[in-house]
N, C-alpha and C positions, 0 to 999 in steps of 0.2 A: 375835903374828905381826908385827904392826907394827914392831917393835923390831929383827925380820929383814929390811925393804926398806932397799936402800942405794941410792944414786948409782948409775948408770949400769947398773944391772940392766936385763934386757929384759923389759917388760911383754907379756903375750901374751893373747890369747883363750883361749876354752875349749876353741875347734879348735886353738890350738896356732899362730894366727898372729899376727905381729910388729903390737901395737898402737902402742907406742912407748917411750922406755926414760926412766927413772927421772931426774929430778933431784933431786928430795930430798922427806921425807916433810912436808907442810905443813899444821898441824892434823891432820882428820881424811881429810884429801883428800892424792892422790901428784900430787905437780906434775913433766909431762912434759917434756922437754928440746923443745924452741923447734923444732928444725929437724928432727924426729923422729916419725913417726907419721903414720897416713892423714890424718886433720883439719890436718894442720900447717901453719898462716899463714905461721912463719916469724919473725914478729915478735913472738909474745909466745906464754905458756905456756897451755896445756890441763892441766884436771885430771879426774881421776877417782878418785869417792870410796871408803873406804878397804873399806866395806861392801861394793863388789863383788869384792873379794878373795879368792880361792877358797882360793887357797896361796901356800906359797915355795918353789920348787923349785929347790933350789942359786944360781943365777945369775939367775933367771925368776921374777916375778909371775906368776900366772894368775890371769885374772880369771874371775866366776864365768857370764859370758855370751860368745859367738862374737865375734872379731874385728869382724866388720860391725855387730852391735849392739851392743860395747863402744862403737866409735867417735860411738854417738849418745847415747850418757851422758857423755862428755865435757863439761866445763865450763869459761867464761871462770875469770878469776882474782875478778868480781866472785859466783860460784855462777849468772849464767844458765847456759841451756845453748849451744851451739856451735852457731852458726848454720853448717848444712851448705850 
């Protein structure tokens, strides 16, 4: 399934909302586009690991928890978590 995440896909929750879209698959973890997504700084990337990945739905990650809990499993670039 990994080898189905591209670029600029729309990652989403379980409910089907917009967590944030794809820049590229890194290691075992999806690193998020910078300016994209509830958590988003702006200045640098959020990730989410590749484990919570339910599916690929055409265009669409789904991950395998609700938008509002996906956004607290997001991670810096160093693997903490995202200080909300």
């Amino acid at each position: 399934m990994t080898d189905e995440i591209k670029a600029d896909m729309e990652v989403i929750g379980a409910d089907g909302v917009h967590v944030g879209t794809v820049d590229r698959v890194d290691g075992s973890r999806i690193k998020l586009k910078k300016r994209d997504g509830f958590g988003a700084h702006g200045k640098h990337h959020h990730y989410i690991e590749l484990g919570f990945v339910a599916d690929v739905e055409g265009d669409k990650v789904r991950l395998s928890a609700n938008a509002d809990v996906a956004v607290t499993l997001e991670e810096e670039a160093s693997g903490c978590p995202v200080d909300l």
